[in-house]
C-alpha positions as CSV (number, residue, x, y, z in Angstrom):
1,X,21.2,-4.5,31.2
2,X,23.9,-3.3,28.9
3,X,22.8,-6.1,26.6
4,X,19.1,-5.0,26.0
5,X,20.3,-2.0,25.5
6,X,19.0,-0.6,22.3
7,X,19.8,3.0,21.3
8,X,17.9,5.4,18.5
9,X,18.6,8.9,18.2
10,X,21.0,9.1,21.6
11,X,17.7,7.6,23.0
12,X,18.4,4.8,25.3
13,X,14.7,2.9,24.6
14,X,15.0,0.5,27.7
15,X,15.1,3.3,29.6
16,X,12.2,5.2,28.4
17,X,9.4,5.9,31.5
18,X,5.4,4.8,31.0
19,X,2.7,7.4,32.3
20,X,-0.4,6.1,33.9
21,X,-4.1,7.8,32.6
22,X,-3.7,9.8,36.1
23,X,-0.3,11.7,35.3
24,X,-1.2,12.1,31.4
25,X,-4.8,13.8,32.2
26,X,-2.6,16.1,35.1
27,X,0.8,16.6,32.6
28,X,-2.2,17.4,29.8
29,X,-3.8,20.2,32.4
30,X,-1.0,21.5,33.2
31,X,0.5,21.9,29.5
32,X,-3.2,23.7,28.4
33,X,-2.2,25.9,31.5
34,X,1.6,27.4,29.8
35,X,3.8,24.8,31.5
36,X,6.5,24.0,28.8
37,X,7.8,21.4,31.0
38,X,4.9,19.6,31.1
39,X,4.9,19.0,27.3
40,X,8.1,17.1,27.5
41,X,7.3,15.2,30.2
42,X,4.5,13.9,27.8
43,X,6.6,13.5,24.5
44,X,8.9,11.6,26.8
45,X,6.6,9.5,28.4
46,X,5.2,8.4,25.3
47,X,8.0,7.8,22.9
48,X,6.8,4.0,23.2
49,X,4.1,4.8,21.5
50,X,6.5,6.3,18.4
51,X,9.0,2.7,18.7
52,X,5.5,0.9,18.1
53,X,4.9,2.5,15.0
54,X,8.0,3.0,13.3
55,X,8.0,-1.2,13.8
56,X,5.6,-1.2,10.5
57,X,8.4,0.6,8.7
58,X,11.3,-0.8,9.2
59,X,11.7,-3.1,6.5
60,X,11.0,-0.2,3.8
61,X,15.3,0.5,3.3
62,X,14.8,4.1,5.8
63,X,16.8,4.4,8.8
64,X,15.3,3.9,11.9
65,X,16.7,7.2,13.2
66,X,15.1,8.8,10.9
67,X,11.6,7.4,11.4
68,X,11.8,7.7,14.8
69,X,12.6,11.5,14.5
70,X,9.6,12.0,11.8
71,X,7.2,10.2,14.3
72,X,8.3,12.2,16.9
73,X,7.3,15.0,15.1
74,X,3.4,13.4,14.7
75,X,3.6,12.6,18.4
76,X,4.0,16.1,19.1
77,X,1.2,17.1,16.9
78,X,-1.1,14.8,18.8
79,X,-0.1,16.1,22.1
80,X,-0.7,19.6,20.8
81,X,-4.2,18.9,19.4
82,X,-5.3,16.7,22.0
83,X,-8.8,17.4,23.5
84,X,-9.1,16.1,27.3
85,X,-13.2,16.9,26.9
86,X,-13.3,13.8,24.2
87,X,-13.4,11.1,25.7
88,X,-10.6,9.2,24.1
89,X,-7.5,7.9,25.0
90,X,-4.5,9.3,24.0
91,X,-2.5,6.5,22.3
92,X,-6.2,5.7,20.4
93,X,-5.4,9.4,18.6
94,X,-2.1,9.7,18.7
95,X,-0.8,6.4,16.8
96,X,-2.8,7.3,13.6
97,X,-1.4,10.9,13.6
98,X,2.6,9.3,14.0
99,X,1.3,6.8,11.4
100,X,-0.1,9.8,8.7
101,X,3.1,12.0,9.4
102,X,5.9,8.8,8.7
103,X,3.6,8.1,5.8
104,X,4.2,11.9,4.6
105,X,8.1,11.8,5.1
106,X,7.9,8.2,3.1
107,X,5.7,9.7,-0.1
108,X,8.4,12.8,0.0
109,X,11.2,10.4,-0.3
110,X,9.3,8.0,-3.0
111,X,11.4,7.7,-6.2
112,X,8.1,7.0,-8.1
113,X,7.6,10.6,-9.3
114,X,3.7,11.9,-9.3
115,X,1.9,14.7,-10.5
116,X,2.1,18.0,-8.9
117,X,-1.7,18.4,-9.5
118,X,-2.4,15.4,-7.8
119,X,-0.3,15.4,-5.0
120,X,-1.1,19.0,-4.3
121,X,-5.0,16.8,-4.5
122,X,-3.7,14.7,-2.1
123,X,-2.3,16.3,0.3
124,X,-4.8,19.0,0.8
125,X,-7.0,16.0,1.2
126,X,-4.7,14.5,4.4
127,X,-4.6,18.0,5.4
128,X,-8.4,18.2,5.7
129,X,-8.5,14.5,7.6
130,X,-5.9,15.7,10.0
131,X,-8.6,18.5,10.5
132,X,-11.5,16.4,10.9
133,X,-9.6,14.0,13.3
134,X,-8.9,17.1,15.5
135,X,-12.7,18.0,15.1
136,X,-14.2,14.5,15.7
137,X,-12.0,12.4,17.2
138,X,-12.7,9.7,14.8
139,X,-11.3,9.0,11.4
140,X,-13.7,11.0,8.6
141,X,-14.9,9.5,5.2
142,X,-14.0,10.0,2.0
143,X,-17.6,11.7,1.2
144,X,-16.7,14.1,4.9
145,X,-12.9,14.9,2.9
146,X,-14.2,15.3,-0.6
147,X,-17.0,17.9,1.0
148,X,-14.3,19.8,2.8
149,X,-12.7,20.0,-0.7
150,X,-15.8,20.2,-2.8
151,X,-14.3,18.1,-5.6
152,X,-15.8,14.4,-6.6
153,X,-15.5,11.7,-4.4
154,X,-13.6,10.1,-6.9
155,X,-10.8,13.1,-7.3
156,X,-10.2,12.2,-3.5
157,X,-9.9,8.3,-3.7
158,X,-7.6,8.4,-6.8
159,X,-5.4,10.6,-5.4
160,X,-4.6,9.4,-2.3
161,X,-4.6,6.1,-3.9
162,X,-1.8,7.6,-6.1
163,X,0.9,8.8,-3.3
164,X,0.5,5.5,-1.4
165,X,4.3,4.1,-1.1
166,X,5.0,1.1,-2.5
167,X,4.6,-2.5,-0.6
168,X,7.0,-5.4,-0.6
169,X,5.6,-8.8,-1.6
170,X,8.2,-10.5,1.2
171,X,6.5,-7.5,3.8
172,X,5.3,-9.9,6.8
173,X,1.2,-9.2,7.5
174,X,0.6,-12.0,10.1
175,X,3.0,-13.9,12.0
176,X,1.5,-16.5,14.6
177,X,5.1,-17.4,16.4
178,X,6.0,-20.0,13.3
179,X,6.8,-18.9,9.6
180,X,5.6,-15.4,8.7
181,X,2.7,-15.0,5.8
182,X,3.7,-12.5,3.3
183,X,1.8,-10.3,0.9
184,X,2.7,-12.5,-1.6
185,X,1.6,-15.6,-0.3
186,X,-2.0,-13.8,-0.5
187,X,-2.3,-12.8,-4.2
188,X,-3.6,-15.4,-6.4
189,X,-2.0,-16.3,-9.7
190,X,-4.6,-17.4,-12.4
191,X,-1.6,-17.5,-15.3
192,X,-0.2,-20.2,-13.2
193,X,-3.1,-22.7,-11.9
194,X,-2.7,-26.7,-12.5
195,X,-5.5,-26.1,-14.8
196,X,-4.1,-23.7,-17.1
197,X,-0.7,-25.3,-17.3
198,X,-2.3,-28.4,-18.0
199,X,-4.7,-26.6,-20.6
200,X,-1.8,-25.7,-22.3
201,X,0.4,-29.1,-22.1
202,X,-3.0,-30.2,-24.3
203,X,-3.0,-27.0,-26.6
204,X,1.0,-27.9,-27.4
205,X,-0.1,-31.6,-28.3
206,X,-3.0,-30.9,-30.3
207,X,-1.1,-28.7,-32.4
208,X,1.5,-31.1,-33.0
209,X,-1.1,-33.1,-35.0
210,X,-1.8,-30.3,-37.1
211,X,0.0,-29.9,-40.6
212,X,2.6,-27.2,-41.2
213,X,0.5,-24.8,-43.1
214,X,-2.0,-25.0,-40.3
215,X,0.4,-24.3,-37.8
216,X,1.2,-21.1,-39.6
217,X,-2.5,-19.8,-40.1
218,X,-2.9,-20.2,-36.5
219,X,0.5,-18.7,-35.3
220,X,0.2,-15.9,-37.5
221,X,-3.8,-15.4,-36.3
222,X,-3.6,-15.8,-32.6
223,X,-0.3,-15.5,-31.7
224,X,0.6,-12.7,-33.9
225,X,-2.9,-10.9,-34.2
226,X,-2.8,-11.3,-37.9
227,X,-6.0,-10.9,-39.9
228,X,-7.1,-13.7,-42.4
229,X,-6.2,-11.1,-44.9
230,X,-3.2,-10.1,-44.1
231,X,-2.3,-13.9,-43.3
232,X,-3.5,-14.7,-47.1
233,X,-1.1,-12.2,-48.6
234,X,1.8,-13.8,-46.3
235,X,1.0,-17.5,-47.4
236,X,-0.1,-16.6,-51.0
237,X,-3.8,-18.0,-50.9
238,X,-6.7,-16.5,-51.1
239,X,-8.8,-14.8,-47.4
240,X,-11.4,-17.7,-48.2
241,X,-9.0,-20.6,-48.6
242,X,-7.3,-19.0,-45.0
243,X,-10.7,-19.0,-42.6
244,X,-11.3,-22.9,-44.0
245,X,-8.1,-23.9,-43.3
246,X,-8.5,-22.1,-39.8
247,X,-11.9,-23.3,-38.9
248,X,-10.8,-26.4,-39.9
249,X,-7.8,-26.8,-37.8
250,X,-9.6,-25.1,-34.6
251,X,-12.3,-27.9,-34.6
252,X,-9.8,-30.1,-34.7
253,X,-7.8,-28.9,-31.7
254,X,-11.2,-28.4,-30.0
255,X,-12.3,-32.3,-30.4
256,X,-8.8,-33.4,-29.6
257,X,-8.0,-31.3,-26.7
């Protein structure tokens, strides 16, 4: 037993008890009746719920102890807010409010610095979601939030967008019991497809063939974002003499690559 033992925060997790749908709706009853102890009973009975989460963190550089405390924290705003009349199950509303408050405590501790403006935008924005959760049960739209706030849709979507904390491109998204797929194996790379490296083994070769002076007019133009003037005062030869010798050596490159 010793050896599965697994402690976080002085909280021995092996240990931690399970509460049937029975004793959460009679612990929630008697909690909306003034019975303190009945609200631990709950936060203890569903610190599970808080170990799940934090799993989807742990491989951002944070503590766990920490995380686990801050979830805690959105686990006991769930168990506060929770309406028995909804007909919703507990863990359905309480994972997304332990996700949004370790999500808080991340984009507090971001090093990336943002805008007050904006982040007073945002969060007045996850303050009115928070709000509408409580209301509906349901997660609300951008449109519902952006209402609330009477500001743009847009206002709302670039804001939030704005204090989301960074991602890892090694964080593991799927894992099927074999090698995990990272968010790097599902971003494409068009600066590095067979085709374009190829493309530009040919480029290379084609202007091998050209003369020297070529070379130049179309190092200085497209590699350097010279104009034909500017490359005709460089060389010494007229703007004319420069787009004839350019056109020239393009159509060659074209036919040969």
């Amino acid at each position: 037993m010793l050896a599965n033992k697994v402690e976080i925060c002085g909280v021995n997790t092996a240990k931690l008890p399970v509460l049937t749908g029975a004793q959460m709706r009679e612990l929630f009853e008697s909690m909306q009746k003034g019975n303190y102890s009945a609200r631990t009973q709950l936060v203890n009975g569903n610190l599970r719920l808080v170990l799940s989460v934090i799993q989807r963190f742990t491989n951002r550089g944070e503590y766990v102890d920490d995380l686990f405390q801050v979830g805690c924290i959105g686990l006991m705003k769930a168990i506060d807010n929770f309406d028995l009349s909804q007909n919703v199950k507990f863990s359905t509303y309480a994972v997304p409010m332990i996700v949004g408050e370790i999500r808080r405590y991340l984009r507090d501790n971001n090093p990336i610095r943002i805008s007050r403006s904006l982040r007073d935008v945002a969060y007045k924005a996850l303050q009115v979601r928070d709000t509408l959760i409580n209301k509906y049960s349901r997660e609300p739209s951008v449109n519902e939030i952006a209402g609330e706030l009477k500001i743009p849709r847009e206002h709302v979507v670039f804001a939030l967008d704005a204090i989301q904390e960074p991602v890892s491109l090694f964080e593991p998204i799927y894992h099927d019991g074999g090698d995990p797929i990272y968010v790097l194996d599902q971003i494409s790379d068009d600066k590095n497809l067979d085709s374009g490296w190829l493309e530009g083994i040919a480029i290379k070769d084609a202007l091998g063939k050209l003369t020297d002076r070529e070379k130049h007019i179309l190092t200085l133009r497209f590699f350097e974002g010279k104009t034909q003037m500017e490359v005709a005062e460089e060389i010494g030869i007229s703007q004319a003499q420069v787009s004839r010798l350019e056109k020239a050596a393009l159509g060659y490159m074209q036919k040969y690559i």
